[in-house]
N, CA and C atoms of all chains as a GROMACS GRO file, in nm:
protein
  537
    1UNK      N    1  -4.948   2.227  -3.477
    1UNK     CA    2  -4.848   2.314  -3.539
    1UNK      C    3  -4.738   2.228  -3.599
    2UNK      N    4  -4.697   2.254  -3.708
    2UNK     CA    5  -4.610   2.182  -3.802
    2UNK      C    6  -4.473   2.186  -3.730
    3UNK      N    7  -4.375   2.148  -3.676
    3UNK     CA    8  -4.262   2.140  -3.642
    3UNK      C    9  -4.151   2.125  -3.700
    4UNK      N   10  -4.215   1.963  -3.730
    4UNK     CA   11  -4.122   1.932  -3.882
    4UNK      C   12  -4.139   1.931  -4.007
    5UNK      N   13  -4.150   1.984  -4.090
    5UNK     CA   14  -4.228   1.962  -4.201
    5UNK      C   15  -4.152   1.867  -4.300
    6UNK      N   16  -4.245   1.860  -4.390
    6UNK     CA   17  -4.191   1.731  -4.493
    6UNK      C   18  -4.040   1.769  -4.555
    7UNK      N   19  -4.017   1.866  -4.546
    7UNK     CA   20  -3.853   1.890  -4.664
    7UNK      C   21  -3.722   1.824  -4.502
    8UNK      N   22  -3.785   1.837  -4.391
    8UNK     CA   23  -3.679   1.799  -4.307
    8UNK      C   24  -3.679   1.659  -4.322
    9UNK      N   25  -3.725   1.537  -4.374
    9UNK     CA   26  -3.703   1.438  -4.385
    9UNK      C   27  -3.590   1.370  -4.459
   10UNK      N   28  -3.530   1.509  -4.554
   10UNK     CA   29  -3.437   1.470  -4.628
   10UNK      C   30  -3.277   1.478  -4.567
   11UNK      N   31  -3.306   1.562  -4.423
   11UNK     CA   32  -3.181   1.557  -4.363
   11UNK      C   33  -3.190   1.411  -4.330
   12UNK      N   34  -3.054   1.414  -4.280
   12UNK     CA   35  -3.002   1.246  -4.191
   12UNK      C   36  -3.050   1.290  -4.085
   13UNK      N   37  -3.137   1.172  -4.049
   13UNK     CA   38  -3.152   1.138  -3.879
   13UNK      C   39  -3.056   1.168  -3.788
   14UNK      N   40  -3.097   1.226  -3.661
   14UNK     CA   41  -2.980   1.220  -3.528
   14UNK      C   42  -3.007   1.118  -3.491
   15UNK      N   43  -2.841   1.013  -3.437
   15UNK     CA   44  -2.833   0.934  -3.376
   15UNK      C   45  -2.960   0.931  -3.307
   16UNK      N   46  -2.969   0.745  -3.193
   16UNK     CA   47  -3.072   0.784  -3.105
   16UNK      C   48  -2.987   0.858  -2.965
   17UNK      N   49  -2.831   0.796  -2.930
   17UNK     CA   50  -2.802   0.876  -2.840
   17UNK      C   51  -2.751   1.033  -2.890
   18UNK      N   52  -2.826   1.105  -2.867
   18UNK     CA   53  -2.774   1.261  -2.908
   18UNK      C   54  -2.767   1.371  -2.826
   19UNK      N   55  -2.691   1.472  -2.826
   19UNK     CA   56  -2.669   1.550  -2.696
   19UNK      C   57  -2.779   1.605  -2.628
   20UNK      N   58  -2.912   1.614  -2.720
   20UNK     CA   59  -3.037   1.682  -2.646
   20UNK      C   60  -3.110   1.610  -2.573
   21UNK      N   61  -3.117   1.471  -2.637
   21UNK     CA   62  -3.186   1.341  -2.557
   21UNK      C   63  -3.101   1.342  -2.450
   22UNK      N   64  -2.974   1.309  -2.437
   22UNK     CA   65  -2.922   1.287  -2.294
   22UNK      C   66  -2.907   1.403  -2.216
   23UNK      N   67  -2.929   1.503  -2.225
   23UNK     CA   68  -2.960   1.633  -2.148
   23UNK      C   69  -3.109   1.607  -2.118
   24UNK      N   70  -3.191   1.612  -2.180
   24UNK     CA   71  -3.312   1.582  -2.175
   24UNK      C   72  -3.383   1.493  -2.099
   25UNK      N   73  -3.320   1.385  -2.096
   25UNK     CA   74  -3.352   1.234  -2.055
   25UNK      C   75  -3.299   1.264  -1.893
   26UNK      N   76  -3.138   1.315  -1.877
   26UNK     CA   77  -3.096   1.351  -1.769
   26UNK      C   78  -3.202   1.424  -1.682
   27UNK      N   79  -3.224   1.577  -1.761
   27UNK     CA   80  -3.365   1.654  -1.692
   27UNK      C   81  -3.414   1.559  -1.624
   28UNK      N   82  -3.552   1.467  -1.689
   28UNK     CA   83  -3.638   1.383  -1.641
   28UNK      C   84  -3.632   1.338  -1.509
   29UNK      N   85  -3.463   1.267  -1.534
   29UNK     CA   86  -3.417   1.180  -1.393
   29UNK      C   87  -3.403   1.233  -1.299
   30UNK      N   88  -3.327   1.407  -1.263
   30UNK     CA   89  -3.378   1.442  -1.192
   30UNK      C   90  -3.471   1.497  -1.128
   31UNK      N   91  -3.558   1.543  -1.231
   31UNK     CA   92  -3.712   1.565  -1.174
   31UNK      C   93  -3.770   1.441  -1.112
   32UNK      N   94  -3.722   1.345  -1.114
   32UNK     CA   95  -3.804   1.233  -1.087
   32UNK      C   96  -3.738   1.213  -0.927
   33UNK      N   97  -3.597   1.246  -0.932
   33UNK     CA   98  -3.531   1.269  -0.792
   33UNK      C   99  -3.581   1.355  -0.743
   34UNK      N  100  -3.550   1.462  -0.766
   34UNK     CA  101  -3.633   1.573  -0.709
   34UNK      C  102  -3.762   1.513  -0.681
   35UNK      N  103  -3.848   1.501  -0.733
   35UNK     CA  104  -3.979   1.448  -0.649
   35UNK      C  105  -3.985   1.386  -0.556
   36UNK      N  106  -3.901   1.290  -0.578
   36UNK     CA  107  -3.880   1.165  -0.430
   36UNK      C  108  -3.829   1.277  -0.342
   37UNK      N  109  -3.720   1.346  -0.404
   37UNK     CA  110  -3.657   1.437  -0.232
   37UNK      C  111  -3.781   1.497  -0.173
   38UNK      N  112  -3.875   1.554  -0.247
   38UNK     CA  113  -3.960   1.671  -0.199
   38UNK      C  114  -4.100   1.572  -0.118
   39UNK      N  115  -4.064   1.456  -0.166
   39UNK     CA  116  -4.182   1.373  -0.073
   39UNK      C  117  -4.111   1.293   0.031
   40UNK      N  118  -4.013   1.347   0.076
   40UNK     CA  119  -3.937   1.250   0.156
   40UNK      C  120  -3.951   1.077   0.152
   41UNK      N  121  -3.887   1.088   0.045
   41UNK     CA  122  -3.878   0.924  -0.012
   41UNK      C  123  -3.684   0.925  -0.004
   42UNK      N  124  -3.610   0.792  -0.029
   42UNK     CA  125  -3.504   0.787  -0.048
   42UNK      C  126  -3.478   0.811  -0.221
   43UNK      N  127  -3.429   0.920  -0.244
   43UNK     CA  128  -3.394   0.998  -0.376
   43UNK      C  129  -3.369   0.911  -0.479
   44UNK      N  130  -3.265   0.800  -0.463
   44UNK     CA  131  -3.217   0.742  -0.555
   44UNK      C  132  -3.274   0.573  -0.595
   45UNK      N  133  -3.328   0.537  -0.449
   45UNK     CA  134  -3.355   0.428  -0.451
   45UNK      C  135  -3.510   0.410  -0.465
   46UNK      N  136  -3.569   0.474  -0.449
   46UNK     CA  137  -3.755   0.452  -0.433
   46UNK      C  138  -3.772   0.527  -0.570
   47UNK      N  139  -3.911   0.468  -0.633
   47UNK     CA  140  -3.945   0.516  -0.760
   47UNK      C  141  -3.876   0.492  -0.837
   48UNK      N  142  -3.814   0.413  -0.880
   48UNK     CA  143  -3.727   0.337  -0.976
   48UNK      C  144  -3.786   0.338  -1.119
   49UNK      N  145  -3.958   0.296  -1.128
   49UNK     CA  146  -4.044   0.284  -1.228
   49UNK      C  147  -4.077   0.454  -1.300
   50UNK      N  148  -4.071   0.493  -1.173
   50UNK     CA  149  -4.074   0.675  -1.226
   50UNK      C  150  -3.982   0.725  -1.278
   51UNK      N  151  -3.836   0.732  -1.203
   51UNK     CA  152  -3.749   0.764  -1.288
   51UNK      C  153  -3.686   0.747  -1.454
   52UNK      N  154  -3.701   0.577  -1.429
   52UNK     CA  155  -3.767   0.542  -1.594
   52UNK      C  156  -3.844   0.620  -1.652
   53UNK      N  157  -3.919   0.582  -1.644
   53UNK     CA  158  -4.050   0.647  -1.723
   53UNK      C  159  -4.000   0.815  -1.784
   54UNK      N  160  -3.946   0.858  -1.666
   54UNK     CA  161  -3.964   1.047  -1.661
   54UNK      C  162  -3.842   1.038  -1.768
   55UNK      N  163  -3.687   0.984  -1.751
   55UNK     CA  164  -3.615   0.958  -1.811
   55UNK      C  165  -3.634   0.930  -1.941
   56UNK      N  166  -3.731   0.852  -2.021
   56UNK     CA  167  -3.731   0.777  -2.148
   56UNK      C  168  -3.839   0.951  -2.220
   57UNK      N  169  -3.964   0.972  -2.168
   57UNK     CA  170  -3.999   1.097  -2.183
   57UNK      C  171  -3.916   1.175  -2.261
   58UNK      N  172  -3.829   1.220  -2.137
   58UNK     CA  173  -3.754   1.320  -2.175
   58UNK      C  174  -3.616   1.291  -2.302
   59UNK      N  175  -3.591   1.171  -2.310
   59UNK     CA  176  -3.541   1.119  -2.408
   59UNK      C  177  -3.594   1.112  -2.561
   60UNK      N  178  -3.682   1.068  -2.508
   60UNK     CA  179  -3.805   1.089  -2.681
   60UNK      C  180  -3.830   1.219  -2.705
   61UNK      N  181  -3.820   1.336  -2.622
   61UNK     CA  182  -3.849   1.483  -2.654
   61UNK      C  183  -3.752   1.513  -2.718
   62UNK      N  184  -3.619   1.477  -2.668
   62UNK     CA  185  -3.470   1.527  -2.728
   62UNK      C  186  -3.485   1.522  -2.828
   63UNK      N  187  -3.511   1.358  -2.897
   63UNK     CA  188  -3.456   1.348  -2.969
   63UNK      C  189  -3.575   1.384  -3.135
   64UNK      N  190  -3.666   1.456  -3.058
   64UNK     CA  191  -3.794   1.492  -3.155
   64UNK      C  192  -3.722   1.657  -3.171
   65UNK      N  193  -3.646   1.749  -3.037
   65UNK     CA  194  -3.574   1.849  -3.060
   65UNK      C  195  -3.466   1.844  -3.132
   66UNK      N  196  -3.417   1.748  -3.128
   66UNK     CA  197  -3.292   1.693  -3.227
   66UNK      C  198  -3.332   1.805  -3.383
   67UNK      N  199  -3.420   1.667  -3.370
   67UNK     CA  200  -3.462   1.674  -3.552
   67UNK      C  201  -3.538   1.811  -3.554
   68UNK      N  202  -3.599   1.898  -3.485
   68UNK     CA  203  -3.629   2.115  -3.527
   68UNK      C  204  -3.466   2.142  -3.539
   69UNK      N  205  -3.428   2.087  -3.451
   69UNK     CA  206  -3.260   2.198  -3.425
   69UNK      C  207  -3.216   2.152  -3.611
   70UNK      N  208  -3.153   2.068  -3.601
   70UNK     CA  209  -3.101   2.013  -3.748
   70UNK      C  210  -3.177   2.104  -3.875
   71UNK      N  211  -3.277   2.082  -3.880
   71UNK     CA  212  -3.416   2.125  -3.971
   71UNK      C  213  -3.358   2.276  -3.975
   72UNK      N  214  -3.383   2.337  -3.866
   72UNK     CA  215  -3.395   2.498  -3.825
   72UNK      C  216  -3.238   2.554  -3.881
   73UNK      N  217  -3.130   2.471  -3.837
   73UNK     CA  218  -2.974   2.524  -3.900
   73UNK      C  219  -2.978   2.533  -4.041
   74UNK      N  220  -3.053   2.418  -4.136
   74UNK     CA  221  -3.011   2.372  -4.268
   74UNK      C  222  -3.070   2.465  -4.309
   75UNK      N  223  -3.219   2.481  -4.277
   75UNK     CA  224  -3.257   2.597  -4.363
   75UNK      C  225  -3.188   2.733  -4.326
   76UNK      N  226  -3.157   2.795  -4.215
   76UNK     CA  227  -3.120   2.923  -4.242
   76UNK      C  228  -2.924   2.892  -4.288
   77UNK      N  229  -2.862   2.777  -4.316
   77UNK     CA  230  -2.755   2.782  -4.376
   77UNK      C  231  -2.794   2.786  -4.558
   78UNK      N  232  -2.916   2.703  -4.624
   78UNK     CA  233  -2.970   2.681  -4.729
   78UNK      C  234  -2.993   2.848  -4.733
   79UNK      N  235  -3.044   2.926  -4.691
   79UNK     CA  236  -3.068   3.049  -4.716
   79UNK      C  237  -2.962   3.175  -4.705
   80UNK      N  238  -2.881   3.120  -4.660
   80UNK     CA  239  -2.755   3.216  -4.625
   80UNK      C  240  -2.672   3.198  -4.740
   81UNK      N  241  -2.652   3.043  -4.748
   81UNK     CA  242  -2.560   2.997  -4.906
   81UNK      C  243  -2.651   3.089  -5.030
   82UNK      N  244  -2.765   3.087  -5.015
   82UNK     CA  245  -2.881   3.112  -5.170
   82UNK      C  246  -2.842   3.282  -5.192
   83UNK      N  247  -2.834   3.353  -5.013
   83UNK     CA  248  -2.793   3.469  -5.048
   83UNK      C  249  -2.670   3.560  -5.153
   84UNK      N  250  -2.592   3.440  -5.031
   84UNK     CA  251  -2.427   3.478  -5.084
   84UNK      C  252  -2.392   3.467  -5.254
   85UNK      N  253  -2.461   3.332  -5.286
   85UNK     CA  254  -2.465   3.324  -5.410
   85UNK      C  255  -2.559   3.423  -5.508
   86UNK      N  256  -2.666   3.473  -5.436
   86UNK     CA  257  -2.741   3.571  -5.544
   86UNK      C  258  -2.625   3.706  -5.521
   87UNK      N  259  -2.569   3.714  -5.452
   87UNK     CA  260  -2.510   3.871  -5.416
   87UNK      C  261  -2.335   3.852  -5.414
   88UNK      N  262  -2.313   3.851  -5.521
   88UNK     CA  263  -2.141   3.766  -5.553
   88UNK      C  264  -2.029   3.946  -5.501
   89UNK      N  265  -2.138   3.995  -5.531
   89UNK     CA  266  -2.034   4.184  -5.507
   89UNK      C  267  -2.021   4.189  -5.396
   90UNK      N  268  -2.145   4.126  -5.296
   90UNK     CA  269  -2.104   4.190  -5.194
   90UNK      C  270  -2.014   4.118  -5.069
   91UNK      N  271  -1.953   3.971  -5.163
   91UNK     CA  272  -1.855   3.853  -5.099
   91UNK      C  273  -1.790   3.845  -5.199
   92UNK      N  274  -1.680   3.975  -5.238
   92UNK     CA  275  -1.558   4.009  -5.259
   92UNK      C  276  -1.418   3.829  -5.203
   93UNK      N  277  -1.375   3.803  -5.215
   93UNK     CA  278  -1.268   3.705  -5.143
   93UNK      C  279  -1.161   3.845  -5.164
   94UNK      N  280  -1.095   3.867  -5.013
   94UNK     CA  281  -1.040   3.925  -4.994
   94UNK      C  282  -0.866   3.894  -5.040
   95UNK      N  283  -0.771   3.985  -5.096
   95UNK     CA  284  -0.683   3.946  -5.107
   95UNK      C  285  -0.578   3.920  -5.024
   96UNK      N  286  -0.576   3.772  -4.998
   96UNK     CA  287  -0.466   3.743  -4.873
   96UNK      C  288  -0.276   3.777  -4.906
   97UNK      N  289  -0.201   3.809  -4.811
   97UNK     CA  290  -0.073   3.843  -4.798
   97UNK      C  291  -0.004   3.748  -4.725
   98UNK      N  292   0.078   3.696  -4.714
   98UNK     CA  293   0.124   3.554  -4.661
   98UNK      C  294   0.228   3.662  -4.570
   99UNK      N  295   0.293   3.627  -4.458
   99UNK     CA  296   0.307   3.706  -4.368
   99UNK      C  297   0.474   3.748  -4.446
  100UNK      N  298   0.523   3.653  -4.525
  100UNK     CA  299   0.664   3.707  -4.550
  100UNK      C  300   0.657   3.820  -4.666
  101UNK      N  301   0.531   3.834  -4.684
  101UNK     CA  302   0.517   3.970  -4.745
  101UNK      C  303   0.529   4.111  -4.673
  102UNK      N  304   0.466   4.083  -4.532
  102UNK     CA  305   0.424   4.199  -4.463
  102UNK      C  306   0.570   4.210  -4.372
  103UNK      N  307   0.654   4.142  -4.328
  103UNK     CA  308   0.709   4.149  -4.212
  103UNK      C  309   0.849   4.198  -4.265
  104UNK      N  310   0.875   4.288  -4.191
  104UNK     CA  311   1.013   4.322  -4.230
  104UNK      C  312   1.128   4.212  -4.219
  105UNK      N  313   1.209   4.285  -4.310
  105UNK     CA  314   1.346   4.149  -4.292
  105UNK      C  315   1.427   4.145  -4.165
  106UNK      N  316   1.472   3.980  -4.090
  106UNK     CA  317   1.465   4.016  -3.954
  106UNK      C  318   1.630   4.016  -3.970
  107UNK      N  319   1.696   4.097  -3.846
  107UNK     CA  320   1.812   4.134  -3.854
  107UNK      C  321   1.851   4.038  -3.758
  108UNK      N  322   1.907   3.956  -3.653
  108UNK     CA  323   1.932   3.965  -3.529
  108UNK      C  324   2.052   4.054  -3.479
  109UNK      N  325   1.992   4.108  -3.329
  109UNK     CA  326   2.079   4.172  -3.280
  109UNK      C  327   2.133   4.069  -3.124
  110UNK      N  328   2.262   4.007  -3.135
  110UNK     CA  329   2.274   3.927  -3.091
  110UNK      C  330   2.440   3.970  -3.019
  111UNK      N  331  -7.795   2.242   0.314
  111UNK     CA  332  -7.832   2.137   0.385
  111UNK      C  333  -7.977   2.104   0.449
  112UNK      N  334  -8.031   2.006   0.478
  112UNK     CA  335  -8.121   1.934   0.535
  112UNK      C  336  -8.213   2.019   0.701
  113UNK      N  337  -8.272   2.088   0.699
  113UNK     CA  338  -8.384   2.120   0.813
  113UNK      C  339  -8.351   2.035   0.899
  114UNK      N  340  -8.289   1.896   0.953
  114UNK     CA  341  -8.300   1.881   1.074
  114UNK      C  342  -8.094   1.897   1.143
  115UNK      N  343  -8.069   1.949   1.007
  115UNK     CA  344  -7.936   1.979   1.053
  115UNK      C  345  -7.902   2.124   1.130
  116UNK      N  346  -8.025   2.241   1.121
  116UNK     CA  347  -8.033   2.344   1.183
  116UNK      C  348  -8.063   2.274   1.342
  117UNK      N  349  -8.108   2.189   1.396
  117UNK     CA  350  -8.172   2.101   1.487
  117UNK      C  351  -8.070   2.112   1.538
  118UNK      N  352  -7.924   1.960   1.515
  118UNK     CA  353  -7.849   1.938   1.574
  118UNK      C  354  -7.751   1.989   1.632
  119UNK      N  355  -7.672   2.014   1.733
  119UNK     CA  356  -7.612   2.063   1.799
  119UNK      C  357  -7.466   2.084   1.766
  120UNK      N  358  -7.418   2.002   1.672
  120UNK     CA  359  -7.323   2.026   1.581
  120UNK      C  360  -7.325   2.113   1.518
  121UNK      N  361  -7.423   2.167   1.447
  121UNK     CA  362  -7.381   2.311   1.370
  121UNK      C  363  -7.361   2.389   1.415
  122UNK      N  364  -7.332   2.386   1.541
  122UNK     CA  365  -7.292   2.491   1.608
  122UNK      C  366  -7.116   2.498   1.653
  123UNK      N  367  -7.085   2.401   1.626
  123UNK     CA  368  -6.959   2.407   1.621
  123UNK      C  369  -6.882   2.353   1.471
  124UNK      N  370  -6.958   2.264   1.390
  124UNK     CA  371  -6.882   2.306   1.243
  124UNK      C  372  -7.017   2.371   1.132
  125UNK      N  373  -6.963   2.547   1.134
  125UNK     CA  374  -7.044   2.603   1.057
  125UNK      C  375  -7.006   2.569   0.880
  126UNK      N  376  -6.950   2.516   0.798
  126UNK     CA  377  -6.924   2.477   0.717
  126UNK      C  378  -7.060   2.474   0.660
  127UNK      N  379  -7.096   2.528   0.492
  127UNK     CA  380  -7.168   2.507   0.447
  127UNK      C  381  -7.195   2.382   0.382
  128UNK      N  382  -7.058   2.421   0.295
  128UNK     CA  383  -7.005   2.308   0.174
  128UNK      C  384  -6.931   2.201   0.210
  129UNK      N  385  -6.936   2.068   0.129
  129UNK     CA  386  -6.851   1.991   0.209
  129UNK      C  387  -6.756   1.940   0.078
  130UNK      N  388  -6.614   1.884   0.105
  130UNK     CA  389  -6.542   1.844   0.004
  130UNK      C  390  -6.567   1.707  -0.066
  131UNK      N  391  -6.504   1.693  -0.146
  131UNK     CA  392  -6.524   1.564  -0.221
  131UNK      C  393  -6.349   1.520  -0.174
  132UNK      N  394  -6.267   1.615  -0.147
  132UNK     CA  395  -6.156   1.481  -0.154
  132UNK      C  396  -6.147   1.427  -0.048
  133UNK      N  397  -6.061   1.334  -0.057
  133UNK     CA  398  -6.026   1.201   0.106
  133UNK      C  399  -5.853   1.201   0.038
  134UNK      N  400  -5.841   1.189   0.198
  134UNK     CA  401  -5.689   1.174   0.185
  134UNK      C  402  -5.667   1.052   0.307
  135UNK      N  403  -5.531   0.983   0.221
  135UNK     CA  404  -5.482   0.841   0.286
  135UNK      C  405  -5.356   0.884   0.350
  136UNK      N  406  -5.301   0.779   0.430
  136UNK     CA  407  -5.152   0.764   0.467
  136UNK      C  408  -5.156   0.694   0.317
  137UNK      N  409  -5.000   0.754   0.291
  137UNK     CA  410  -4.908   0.678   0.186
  137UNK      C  411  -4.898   0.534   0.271
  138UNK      N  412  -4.873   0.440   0.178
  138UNK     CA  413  -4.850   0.315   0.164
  138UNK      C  414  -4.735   0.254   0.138
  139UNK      N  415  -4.623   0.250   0.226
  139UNK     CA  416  -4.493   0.258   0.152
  139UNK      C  417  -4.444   0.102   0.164
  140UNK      N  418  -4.520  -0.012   0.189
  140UNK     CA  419  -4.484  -0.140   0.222
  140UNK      C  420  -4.460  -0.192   0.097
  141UNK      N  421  -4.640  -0.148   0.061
  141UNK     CA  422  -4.690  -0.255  -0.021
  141UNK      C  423  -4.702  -0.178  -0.174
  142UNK      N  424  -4.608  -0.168  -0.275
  142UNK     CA  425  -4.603  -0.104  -0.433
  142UNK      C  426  -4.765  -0.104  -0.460
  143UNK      N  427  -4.764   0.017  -0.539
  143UNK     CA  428  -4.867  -0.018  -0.625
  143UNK      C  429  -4.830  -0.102  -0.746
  144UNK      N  430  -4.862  -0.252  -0.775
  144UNK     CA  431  -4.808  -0.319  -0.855
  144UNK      C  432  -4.832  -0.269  -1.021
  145UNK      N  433  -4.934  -0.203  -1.018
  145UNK     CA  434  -5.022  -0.232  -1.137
  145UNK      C  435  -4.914  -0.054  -1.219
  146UNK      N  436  -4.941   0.018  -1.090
  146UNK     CA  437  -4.895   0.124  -1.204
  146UNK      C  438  -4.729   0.130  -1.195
  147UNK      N  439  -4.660   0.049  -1.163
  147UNK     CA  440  -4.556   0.024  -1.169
  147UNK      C  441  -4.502  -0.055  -1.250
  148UNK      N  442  -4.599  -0.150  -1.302
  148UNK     CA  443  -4.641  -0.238  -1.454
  148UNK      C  444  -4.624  -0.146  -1.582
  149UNK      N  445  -4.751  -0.090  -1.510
  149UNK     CA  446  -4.786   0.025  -1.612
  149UNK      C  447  -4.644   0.123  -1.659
  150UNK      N  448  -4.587   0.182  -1.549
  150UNK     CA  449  -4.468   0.270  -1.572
  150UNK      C  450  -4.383   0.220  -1.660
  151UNK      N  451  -4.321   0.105  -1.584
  151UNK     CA  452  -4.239   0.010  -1.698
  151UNK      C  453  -4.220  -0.017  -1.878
  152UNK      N  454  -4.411  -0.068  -1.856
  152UNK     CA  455  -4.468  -0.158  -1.974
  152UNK      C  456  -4.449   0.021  -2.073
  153UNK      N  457  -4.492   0.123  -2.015
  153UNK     CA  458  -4.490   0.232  -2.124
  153UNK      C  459  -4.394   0.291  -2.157
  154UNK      N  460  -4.263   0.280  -2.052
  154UNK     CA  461  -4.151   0.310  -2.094
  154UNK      C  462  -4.063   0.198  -2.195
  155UNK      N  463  -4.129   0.073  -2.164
  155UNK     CA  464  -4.040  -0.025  -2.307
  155UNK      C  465  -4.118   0.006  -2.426
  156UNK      N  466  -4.248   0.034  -2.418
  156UNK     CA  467  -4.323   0.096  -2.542
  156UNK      C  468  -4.271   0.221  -2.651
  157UNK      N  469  -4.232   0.300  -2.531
  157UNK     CA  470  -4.168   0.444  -2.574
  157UNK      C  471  -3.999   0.425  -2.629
  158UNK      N  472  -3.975   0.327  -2.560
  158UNK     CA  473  -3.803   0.321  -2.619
  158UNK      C  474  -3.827   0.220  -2.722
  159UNK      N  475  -3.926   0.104  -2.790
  159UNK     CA  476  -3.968   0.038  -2.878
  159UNK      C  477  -3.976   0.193  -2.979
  160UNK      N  478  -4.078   0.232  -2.949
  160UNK     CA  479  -4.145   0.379  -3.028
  160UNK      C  480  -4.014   0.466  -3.132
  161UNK      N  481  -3.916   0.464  -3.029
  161UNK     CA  482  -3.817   0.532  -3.070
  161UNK      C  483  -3.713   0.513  -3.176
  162UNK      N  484  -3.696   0.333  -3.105
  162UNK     CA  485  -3.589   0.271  -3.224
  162UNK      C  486  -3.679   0.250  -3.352
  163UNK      N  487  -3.802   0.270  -3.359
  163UNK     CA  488  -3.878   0.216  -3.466
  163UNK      C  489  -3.886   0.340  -3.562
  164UNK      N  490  -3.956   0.459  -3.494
  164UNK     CA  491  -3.852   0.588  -3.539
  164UNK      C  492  -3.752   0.645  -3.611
  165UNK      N  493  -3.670   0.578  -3.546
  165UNK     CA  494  -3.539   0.596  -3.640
  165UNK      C  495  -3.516   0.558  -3.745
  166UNK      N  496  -3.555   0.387  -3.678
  166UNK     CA  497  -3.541   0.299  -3.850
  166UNK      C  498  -3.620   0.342  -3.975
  167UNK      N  499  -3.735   0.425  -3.897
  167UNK     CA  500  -3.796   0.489  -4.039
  167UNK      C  501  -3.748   0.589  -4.129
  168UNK      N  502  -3.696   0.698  -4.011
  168UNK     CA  503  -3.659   0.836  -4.028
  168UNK      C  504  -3.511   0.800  -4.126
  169UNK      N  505  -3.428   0.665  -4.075
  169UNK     CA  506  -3.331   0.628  -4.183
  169UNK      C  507  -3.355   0.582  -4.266
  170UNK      N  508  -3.439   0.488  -4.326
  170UNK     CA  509  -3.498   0.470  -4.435
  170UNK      C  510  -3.558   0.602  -4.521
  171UNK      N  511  -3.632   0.646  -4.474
  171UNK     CA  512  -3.662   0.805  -4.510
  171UNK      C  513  -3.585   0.886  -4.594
  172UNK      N  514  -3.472   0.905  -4.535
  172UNK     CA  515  -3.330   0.971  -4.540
  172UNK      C  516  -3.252   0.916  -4.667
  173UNK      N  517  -3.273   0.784  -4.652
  173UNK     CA  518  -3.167   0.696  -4.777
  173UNK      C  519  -3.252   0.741  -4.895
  174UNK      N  520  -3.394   0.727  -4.855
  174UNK     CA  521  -3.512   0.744  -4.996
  174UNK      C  522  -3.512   0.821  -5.063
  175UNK      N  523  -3.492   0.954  -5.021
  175UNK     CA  524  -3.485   1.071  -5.094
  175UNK      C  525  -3.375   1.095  -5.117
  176UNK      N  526  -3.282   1.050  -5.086
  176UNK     CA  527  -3.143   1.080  -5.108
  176UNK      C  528  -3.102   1.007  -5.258
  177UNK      N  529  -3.141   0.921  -5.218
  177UNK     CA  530  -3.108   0.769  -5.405
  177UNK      C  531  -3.004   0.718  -5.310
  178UNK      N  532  -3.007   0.696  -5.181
  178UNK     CA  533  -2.886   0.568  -5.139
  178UNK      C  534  -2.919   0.462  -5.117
  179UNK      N  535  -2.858   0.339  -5.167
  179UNK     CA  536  -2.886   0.232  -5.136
  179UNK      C  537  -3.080   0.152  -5.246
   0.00000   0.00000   0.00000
């Protein structure tokens, strides 16, 4: 199944550190804790090679989610702009009033 | 099973037809498994190689269609 398709190449790359990879990557690490807890191993210290591993995984997924998320915004902003612009009547710019229009003149009562 | 296993006096106390294929060990917690701990490693510098190489494409990519640089 196509994910990314060829027109997303023209966005800019996400960093490699990016908020989904390190959420992502985080996930991993503790699944990888979590495992050690659930095999009664010491959580933080045993499986060192696993936690890696599960960690970098989940890092390379991010940052492959990165690039749908990016992809997935541009086009439905590319399609929202294409709208607005085919339909100019129905995005009126409203006429703004600057507030010393609206506000009565102030008296103090002092 | 085998005609002289109706014989023995054991089937009478494990009626089991079928028998399993798995075996189970004590964990080994002295001695690492070296190799897939190699392995773990060696594929996680592969995968973070994988990644920066990735990028450098996906930025090149990016400049290409753009006309930068």
């Amino acid at each position: 199944m196509k994910f990314i398709p060829d027109e997303a190449k023209g966005l800019p790359p996400p960093e490699i550190v990016n908020r989904n990879s390190v959420g992502l990557g985080g996930m991993g690490w503790l699944t990888a804790l979590l495992q050690n807890a659930l095999k009664l191993r010491p959580a933080l210290k045993s499986g060192l090679h696993r936690q890696v591993l599960y960690a970098t995984v989940g890092w390379l997924f991010g940052y492959h989610v990165t690039k749908v998320e990016n992809y997935t915004y541009a086009k439905l902003d590319r399609d929202m702009n294409e709208y607005v612009r085919r339909h100019p009547d129905d995005f009126v710019p409203k006429e703004k009033k600057t507030f010393a229009e609206i506000v009565e003149p102030f008296h103090p009562v002092r | 099973m085998t005609f002289n296993r109706l014989l023995c006096k054991a089937v009478q106390v494990n009626r089991v037809v079928s028998r399993s294929a798995f075996t189970s060990a004590k964990h080994d917690y002295v001695n690492p498994n070296w190799f897939r701990v190699g392995m773990a490693f060696g594929s996680s510098a592969v995968l973070w190689g994988m990644l920066f190489w990735q990028h450098s494409e996906d930025v090149r990519e990016y400049k290409l269609r753009n006309g930068l640089e």
